[in-house]
N, C-alpha and C positions, 0 to 999 in steps of 0.2 A: 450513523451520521458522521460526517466529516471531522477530524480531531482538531481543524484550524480552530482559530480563535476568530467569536464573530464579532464583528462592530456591525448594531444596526443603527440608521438613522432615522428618527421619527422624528418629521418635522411639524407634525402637529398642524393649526391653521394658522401658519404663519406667512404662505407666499401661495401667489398666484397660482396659474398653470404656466404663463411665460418665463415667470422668476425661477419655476421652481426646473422646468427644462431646462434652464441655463445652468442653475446649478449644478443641475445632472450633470450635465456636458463639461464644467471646467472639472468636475469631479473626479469623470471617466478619463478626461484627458490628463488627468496628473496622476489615475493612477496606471495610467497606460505606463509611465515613465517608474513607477516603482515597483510593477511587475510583482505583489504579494503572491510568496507563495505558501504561506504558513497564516492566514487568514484568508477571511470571508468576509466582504461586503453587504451593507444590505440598505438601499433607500425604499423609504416611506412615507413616500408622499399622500398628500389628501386627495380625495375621490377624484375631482374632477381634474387632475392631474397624472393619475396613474398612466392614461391611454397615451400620452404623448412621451411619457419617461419611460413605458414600456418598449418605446419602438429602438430603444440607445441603449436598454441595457442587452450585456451579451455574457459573454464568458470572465470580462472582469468584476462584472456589480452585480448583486439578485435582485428582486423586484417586490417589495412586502406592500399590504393594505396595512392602514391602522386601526380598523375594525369588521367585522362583516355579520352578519345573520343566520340564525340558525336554520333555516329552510332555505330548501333549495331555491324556491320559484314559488309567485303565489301573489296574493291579494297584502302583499305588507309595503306600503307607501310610505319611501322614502328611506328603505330598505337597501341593502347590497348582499346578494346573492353569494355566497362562496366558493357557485360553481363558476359564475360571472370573470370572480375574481385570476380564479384558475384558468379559464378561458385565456385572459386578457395576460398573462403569462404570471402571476403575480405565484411564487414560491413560498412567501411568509406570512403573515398575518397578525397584526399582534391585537391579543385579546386580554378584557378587563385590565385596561388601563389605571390608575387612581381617579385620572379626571373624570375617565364615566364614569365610571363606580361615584364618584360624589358629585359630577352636575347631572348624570341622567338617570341615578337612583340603579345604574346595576347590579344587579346581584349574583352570588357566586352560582345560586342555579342558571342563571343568564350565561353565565360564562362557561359553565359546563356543559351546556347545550352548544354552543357556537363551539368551543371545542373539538365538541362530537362531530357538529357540520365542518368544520375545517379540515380535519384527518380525513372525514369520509369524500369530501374534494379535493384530496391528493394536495393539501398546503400541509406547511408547518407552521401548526401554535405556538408564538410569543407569550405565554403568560405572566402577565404582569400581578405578584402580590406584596404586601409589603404592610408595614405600621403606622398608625397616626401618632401623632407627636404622645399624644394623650395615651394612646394605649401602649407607647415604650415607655411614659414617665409612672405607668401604673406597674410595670412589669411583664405586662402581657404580649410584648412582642412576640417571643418563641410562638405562644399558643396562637397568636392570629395567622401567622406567617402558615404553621402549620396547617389550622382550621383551612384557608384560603385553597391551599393546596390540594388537599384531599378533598374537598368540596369542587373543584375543578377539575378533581381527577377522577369523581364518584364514577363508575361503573361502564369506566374507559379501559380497552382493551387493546396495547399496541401489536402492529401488525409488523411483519417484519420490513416494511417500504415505508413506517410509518418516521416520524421524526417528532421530536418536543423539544421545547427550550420554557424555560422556568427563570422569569426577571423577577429578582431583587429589588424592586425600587421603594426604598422607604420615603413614605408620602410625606415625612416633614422638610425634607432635604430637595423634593425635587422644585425647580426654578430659585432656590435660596442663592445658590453658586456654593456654598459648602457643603461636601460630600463625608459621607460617613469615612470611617478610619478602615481601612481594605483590612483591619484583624477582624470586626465588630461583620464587616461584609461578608469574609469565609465563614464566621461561628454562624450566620444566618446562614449561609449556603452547605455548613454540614446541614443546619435544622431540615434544609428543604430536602438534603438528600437522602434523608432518614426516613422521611416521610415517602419519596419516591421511592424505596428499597420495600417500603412494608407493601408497595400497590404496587411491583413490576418485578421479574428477575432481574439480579445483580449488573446481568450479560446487557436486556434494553436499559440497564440505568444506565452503564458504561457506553454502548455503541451508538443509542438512540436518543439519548438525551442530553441536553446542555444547561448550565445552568451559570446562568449573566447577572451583571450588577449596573443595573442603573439608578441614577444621579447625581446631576451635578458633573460629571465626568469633564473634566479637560484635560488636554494632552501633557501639559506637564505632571500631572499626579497619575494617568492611568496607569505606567510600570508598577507601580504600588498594589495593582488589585490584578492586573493579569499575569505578575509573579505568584499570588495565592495559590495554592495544588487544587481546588475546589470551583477558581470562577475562570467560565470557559469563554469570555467576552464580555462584552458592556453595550448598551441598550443608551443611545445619546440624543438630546435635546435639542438644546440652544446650541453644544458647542459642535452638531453638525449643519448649523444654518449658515458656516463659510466654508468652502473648497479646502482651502490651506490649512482649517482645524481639523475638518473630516480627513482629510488624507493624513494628516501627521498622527491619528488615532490609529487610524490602517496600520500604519509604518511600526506604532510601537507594537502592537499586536501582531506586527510579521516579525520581530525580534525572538 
């Protein structure tokens, strides 16, 4: 995988398909003007959005889903295909969010199947894991972070075309506007890379995988976490639902 630094943006169900084209478009057009070349772009728009922001992204911006399904094709209504997705040009995908995991009850075998369907569709997996407030104030962060991991990684095998990326996002901090301390962010992302070391060679931990910190991220604090030796981007919210905050995130990432 590419060594830039990614910035994705998941805008969640926050804009239209109109709203969310346009955004596209003042997006692409500012970052036509800062020409990154030490990072990677990534919007992620909602479903009935992707087919119109697909047609604009090109060689500056990639094109990610926010979730898809583990079968291909078939009798599941109301479903998103992942070959679909890959069709429709879509490169990313991000999987087991916090939100689903706690409004639509998914679970880490959910996500390790969608996984499996996402590589085997030539996308690459966003995994999202992270802690409840409740299980850092108990102590149990390491071991969830970990659990989370290995149970989305269970009896996954990367190919050499494959790609991963592994988000950080601890679930107390995401929509609060304060973000974890970028040391508290690296010690989780040794955690996650320990865990990647014992399920992969050294070589795809290093070439093929990434591992990003989201929450809360604004552009004046992110130097803070993409100085870390450990976190290879940041995975953004709210503060990619303006042009002039997503690009200035770009910008500090192409430093």
């Amino acid at each position: 995988m590419d060594k830039k630094n990614i910035v994705i943006a998941n805008w969640k169900m926050n804009l239209s398909p109109n709203q969310s084209l346009n955004l596209a478009e003042e997006i692409i057009a500012q970052l036509a003007e800062v020409k990154p070349t030490k990072a990677i772009a990534v919007l992620c728009p909602d479903f009935l959005s992707l087919s119109s922001v697909a047609k604009i992204t090109g060689q500056s911006i990639s094109l990610g889903a926010q979730d898809c399904f583990w079968e291909r094709a078939g009798a599941y209504t109301g479903e998103v295909s992942p070959e679909f997705l890959h069709e429709l040009g879509c490169a990313y995908v991000i999987i087991g969010h916090s939100e689903r995991r706690q409004d639509v009850g998914e679970t880490d075998e959910q996500v390790n199947l969608k996984v499996k369907a996402a590589l085997a569709n030539s996308l690459i997996p966003i995994i999202c894991v992270g802690e409840t407030f409740d299980e850092r104030q108990e102590g149990n962060k390491d071991f969830i972070i970990s659990r989370q991991v290995s149970r989305a990684l269970a009896g996954i095998k990367l190919l050499e075309q494959d790609g991963l990326i592994i988000a950080y996002e601890p679930v107390w901090v995401i929509g609060s506007g304060q973000a974890v301390a970028p040391e508290e962010a690296e010690h989780a992302h040794r955690v996650i890379r320990q865990v990647l070391i014992d399920n992969f060679s050294l070589t795809a931990v290093t070439d093929q995988i990434k591992i990003i910190y989201g929450g809360s991220v604004k552009p004046n604090i992110v130097r803070g976490f993409l100085s870390q030796p450990s976190i290879d981007g940041i995975l953004v919210g709210g503060a990619s639902l303006e042009a002039e905050s997503f690009v200035e995130l770009v910008k500090q990432a192409n430093l």
